[in-house]
C-alpha positions in Angstrom: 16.4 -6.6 -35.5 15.4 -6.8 -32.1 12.8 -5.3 -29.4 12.7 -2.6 -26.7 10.4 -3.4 -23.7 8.8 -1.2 -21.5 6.1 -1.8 -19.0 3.8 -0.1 -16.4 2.3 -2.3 -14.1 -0.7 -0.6 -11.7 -2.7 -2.8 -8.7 -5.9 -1.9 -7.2 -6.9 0.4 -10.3 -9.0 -0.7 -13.1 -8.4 -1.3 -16.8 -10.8 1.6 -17.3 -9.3 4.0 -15.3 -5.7 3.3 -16.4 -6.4 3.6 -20.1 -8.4 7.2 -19.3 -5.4 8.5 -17.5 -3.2 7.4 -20.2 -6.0 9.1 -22.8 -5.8 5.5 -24.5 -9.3 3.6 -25.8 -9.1 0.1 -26.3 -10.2 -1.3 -29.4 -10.5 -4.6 -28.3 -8.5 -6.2 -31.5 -6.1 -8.6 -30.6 -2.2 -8.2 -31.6 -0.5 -11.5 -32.1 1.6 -10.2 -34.3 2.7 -7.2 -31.7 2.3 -4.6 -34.2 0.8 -2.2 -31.6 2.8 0.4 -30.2 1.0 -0.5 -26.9 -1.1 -3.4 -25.6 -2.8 -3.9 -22.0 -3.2 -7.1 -20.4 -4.6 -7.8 -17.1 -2.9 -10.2 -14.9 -4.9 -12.8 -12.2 -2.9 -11.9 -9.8 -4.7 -8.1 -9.4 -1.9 -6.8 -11.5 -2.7 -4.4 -15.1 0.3 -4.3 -17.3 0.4 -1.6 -20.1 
């Protein structure tokens, strides 16, 4: 078993506007178990990853 990994990662636009142009809502439940087909995490360096 294993994983495939993907990633966007966008600067200068916000979490809101990235999840609208991807027609995603965020349902605010946290995945530890990374059971979600996809998961969004802002970065302190300016940097959204979806």
């Amino acid at each position: 078993m294993g994983f495939n990994a993907s990633y966007l990662a966008f600067h200068g636009v916000s979490r809101e506007e990235i999840l609208a142009l991807m027609e995603f809502e965020d349902t605010g439940i946290r995945d530890a178990a990374r059971e979600a087909d996809f998961s969004i995490a802002d970065m302190p360096t300016g940097w959204t990853i979806l």
